[in-house]
Gaussian input, Z-matrix of N, CA and C with variables (Angstrom, degrees):
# hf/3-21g

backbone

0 1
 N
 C     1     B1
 C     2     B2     1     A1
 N     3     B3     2     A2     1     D1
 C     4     B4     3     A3     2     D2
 C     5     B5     4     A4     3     D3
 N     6     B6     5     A5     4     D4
 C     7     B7     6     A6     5     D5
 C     8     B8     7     A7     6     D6
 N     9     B9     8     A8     7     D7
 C    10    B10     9     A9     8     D8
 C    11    B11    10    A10     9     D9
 N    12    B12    11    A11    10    D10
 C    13    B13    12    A12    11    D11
 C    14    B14    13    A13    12    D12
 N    15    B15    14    A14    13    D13
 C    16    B16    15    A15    14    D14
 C    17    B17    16    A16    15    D15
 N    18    B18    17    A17    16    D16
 C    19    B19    18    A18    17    D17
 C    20    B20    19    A19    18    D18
 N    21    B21    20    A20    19    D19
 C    22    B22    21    A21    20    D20
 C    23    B23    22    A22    21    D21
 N    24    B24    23    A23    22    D22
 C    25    B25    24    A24    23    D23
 C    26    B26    25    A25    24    D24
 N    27    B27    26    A26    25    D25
 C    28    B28    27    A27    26    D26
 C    29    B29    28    A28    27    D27
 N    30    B30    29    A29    28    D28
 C    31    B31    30    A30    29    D29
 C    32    B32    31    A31    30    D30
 N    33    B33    32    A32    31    D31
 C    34    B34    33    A33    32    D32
 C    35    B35    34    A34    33    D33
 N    36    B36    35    A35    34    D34
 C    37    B37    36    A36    35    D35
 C    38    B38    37    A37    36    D36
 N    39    B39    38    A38    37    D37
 C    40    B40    39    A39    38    D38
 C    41    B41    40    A40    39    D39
 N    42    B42    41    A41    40    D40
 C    43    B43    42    A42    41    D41
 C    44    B44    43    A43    42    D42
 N    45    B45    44    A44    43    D43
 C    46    B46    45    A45    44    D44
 C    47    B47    46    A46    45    D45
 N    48    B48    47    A47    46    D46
 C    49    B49    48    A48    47    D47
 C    50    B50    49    A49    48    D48
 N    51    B51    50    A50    49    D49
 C    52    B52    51    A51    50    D50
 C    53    B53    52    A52    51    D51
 N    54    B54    53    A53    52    D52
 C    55    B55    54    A54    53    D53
 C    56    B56    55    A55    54    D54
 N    57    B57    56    A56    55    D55
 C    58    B58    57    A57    56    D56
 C    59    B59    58    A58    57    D57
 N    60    B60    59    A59    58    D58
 C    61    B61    60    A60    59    D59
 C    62    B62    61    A61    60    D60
 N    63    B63    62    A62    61    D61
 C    64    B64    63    A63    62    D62
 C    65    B65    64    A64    63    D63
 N    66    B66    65    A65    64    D64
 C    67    B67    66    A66    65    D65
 C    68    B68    67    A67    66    D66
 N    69    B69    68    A68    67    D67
 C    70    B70    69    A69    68    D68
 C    71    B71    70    A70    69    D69
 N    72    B72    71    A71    70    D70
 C    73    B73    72    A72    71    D71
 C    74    B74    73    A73    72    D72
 N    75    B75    74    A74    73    D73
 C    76    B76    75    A75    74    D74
 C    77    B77    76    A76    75    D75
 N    78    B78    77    A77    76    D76
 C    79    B79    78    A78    77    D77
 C    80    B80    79    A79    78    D78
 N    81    B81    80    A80    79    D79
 C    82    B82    81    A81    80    D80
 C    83    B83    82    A82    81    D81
 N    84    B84    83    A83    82    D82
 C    85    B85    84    A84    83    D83
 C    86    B86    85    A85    84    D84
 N    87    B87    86    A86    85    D85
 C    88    B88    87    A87    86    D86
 C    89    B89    88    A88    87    D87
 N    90    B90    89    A89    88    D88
 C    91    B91    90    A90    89    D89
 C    92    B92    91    A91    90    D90
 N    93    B93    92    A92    91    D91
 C    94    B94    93    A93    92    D92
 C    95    B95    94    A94    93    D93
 N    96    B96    95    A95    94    D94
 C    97    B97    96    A96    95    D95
 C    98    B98    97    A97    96    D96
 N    99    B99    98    A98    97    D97
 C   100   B100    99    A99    98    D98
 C   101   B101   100   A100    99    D99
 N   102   B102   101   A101   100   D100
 C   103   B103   102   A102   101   D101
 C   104   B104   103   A103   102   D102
 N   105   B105   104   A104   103   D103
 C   106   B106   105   A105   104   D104
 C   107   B107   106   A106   105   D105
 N   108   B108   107   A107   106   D106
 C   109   B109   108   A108   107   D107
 C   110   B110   109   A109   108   D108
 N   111   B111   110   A110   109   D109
 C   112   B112   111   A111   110   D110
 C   113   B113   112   A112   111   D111
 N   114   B114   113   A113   112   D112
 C   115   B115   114   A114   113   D113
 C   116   B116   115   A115   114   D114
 N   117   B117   116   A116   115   D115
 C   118   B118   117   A117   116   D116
 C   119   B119   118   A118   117   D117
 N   120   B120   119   A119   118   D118
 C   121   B121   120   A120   119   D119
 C   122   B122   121   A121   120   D120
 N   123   B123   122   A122   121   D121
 C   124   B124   123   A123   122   D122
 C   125   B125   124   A124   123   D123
 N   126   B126   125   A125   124   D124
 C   127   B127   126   A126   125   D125
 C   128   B128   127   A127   126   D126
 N   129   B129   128   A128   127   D127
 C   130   B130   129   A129   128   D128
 C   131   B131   130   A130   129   D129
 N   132   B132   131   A131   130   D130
 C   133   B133   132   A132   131   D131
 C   134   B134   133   A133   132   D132
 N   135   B135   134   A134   133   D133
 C   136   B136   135   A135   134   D134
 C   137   B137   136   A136   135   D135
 N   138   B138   137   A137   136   D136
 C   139   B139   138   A138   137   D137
 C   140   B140   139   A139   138   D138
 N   141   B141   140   A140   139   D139
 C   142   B142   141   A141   140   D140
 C   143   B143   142   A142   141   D141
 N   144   B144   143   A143   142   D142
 C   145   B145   144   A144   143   D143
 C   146   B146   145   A145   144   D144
 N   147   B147   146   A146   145   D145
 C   148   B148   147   A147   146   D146
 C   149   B149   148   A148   147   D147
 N   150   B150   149   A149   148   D148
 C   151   B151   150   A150   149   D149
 C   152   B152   151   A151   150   D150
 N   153   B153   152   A152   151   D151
 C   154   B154   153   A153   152   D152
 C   155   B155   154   A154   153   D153
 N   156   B156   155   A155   154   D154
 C   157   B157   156   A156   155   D155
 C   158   B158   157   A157   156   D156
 N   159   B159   158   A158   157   D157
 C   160   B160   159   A159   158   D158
 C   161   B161   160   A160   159   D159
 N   162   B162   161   A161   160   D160
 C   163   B163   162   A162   161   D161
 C   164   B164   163   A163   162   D162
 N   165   B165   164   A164   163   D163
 C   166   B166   165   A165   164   D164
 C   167   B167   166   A166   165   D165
 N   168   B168   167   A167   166   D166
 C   169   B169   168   A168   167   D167
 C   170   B170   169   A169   168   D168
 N   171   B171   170   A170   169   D169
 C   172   B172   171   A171   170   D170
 C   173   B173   172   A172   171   D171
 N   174   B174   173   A173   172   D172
 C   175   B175   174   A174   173   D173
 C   176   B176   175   A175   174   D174
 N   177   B177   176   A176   175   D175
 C   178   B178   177   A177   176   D176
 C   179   B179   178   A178   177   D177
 N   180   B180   179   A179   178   D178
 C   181   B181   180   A180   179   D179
 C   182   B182   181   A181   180   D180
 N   183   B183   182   A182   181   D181
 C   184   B184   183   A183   182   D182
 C   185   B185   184   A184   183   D183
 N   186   B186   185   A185   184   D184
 C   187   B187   186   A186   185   D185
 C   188   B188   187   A187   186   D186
 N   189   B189   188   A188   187   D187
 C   190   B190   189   A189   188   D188
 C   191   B191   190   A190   189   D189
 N   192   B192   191   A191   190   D190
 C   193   B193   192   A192   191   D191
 C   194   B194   193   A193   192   D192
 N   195   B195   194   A194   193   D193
 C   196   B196   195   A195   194   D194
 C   197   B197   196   A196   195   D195
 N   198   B198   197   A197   196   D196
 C   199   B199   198   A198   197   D197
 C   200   B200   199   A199   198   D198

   B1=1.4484
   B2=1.5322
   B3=1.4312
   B4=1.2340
   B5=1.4687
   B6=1.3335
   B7=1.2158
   B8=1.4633
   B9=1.5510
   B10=1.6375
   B11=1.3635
   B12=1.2792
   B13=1.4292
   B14=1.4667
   B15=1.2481
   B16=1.6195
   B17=1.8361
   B18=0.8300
   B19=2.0581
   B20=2.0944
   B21=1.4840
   B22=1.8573
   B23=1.5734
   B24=1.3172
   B25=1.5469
   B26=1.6495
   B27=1.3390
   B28=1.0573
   B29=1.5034
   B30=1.4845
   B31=1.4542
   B32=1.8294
   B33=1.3046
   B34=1.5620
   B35=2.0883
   B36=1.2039
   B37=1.3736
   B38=1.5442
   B39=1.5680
   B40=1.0112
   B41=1.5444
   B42=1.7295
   B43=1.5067
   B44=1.4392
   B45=1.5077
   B46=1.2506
   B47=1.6313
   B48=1.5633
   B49=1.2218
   B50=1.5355
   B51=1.9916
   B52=1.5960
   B53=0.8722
   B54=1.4589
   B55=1.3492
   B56=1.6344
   B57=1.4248
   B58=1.3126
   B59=1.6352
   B60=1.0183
   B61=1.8345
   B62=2.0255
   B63=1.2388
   B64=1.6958
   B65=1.6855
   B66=1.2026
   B67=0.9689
   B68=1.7234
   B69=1.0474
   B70=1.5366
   B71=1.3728
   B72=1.6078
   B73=1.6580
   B74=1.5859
   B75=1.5984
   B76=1.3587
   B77=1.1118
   B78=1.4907
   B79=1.7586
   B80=1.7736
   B81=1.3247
   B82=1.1457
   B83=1.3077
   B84=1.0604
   B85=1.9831
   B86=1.6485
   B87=1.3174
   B88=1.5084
   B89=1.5118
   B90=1.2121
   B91=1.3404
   B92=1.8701
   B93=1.2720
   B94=1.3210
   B95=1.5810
   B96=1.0075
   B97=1.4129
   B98=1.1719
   B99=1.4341
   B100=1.3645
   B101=1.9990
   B102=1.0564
   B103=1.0451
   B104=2.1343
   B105=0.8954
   B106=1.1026
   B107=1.6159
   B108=0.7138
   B109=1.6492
   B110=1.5925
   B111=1.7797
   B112=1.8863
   B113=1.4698
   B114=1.5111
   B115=1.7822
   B116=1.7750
   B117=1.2694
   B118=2.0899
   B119=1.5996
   B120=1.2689
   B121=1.3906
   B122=1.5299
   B123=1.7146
   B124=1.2362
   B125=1.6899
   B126=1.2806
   B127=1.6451
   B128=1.6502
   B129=1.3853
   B130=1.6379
   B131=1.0579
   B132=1.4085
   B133=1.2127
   B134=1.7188
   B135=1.2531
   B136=2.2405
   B137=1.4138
   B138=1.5654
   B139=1.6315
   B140=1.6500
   B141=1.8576
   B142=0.8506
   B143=1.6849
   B144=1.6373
   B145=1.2614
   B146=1.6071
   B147=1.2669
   B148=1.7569
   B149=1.0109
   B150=1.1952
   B151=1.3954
   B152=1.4557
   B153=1.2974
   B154=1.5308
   B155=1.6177
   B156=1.4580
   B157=2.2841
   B158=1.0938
   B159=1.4954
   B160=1.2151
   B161=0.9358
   B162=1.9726
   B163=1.3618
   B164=1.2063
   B165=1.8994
   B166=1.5631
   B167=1.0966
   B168=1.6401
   B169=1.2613
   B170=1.8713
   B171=1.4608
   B172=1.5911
   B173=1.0504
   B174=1.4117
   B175=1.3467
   B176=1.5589
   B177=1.0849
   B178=1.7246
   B179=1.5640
   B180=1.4609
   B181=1.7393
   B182=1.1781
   B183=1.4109
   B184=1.9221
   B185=1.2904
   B186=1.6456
   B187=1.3602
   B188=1.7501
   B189=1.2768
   B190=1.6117
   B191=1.5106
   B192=1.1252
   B193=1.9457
   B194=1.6390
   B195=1.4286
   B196=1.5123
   B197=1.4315
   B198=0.8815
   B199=1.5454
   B200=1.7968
   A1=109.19
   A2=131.90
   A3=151.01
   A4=120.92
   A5=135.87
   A6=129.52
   A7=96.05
   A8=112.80
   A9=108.13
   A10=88.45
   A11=111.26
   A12=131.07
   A13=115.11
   A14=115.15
   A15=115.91
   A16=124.10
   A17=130.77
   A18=97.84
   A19=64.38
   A20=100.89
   A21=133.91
   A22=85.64
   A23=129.02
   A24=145.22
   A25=116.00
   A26=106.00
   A27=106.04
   A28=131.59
   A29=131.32
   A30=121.91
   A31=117.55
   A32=89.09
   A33=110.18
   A34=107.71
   A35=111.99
   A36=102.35
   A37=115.07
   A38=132.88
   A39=107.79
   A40=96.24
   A41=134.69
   A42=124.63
   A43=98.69
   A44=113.99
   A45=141.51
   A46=79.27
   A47=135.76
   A48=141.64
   A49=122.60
   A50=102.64
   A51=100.62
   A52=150.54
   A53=145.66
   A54=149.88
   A55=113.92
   A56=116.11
   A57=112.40
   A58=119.54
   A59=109.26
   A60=105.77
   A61=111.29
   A62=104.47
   A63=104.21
   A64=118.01
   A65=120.71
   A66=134.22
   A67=86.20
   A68=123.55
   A69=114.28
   A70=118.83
   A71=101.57
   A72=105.06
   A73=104.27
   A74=131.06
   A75=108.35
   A76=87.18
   A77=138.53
   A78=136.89
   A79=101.79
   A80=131.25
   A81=146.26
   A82=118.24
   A83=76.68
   A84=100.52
   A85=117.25
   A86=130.69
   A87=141.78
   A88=90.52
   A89=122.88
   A90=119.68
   A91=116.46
   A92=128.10
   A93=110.35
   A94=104.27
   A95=124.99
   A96=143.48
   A97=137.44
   A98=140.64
   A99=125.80
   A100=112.23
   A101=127.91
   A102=104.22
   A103=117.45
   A104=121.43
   A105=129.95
   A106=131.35
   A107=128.19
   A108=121.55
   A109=113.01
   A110=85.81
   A111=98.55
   A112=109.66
   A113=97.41
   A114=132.07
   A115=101.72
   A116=90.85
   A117=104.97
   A118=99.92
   A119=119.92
   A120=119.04
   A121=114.30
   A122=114.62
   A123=100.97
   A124=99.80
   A125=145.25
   A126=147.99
   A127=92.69
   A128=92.52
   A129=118.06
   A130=98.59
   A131=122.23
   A132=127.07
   A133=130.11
   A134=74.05
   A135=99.51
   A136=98.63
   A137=116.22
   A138=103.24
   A139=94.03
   A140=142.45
   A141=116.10
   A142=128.31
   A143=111.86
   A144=134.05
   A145=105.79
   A146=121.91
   A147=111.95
   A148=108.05
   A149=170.14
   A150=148.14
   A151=97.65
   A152=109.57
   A153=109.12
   A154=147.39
   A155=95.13
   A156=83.18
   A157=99.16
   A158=111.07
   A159=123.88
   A160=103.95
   A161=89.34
   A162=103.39
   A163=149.36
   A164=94.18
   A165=121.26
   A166=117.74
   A167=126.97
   A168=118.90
   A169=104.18
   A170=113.56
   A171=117.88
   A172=112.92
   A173=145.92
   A174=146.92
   A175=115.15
   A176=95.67
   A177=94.34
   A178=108.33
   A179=92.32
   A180=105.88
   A181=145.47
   A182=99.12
   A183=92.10
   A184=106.85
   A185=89.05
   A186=113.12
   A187=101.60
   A188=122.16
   A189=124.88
   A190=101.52
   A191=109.97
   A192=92.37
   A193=113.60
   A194=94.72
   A195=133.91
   A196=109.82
   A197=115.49
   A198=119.77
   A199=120.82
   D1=142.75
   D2=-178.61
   D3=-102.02
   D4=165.93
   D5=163.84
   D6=-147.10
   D7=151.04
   D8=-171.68
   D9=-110.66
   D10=151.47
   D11=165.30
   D12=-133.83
   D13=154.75
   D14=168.87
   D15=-65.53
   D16=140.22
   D17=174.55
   D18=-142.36
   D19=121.16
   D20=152.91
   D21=50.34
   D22=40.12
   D23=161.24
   D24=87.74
   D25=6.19
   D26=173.34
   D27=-96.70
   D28=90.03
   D29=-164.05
   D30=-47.06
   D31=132.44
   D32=179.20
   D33=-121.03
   D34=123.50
   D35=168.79
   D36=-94.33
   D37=135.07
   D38=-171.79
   D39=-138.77
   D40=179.59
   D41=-176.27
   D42=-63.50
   D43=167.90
   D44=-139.27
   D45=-101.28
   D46=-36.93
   D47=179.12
   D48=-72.11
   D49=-4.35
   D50=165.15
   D51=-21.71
   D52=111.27
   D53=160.61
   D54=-90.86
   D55=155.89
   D56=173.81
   D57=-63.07
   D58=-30.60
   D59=166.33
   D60=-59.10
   D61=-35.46
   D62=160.63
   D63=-58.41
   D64=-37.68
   D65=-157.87
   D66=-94.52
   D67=-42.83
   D68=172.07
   D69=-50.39
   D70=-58.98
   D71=-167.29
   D72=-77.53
   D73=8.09
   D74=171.59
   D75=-90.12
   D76=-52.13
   D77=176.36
   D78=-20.77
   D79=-63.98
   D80=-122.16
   D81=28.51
   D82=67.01
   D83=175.08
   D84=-66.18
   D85=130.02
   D86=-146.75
   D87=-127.11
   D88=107.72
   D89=171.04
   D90=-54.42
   D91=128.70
   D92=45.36
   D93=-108.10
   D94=174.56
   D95=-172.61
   D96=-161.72
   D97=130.31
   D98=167.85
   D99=-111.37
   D100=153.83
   D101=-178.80
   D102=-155.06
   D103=135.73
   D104=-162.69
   D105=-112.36
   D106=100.96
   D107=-173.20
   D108=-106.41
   D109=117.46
   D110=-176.82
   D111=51.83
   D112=46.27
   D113=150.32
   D114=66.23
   D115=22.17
   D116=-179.20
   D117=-102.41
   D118=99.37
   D119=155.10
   D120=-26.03
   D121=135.55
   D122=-175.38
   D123=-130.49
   D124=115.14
   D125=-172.64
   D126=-53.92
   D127=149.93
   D128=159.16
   D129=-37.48
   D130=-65.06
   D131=-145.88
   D132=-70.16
   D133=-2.97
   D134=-161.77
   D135=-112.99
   D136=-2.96
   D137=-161.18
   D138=-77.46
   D139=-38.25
   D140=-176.59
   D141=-90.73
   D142=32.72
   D143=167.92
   D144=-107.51
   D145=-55.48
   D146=159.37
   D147=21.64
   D148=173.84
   D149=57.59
   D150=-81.22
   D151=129.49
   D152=147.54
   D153=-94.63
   D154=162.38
   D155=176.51
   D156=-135.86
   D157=173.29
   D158=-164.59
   D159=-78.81
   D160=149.71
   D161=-164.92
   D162=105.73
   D163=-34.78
   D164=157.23
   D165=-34.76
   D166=127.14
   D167=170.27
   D168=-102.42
   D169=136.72
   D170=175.11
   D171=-88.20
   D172=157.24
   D173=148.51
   D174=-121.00
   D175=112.55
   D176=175.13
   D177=-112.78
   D178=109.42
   D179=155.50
   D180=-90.55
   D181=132.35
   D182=172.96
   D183=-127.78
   D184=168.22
   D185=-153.57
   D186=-65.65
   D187=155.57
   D188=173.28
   D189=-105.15
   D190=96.16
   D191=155.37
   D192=-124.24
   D193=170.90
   D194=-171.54
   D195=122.08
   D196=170.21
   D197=-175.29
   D198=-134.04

């Protein structure tokens, strides 16, 4: 079984047992990064406690430089 989520508006289906580190490696997300689910800042440290549900929308940010 699957659950769809958004990851930066693009639908991704992923197992029903998702965590945000799942939701990373379908991104193949390249640190650095910040990232937020349903506009809630989420710590490094919490991404492989995450669980997500459907529906979740992800945001993965990166950093802007130059000036």
């Amino acid at each position: 079984m699957t659950i769809d989520v958004l990851i930066n508006d693009k639908p991704f289906a992923l197992p029903e047992s998702a965590t945000l580190v799942d939701a990373l490696a379908a991104l193949n997300a390249v640190p650095p990064f910040a990232v937020a689910v349903n506009r809630e800042f989420v710590p490094r440290s919490a991404y492989a406690a995450r669980a997500l549900q459907p529906q979740d929308r992800i945001e993965v940010i990166r950093p802007v430089t130059g000036g």
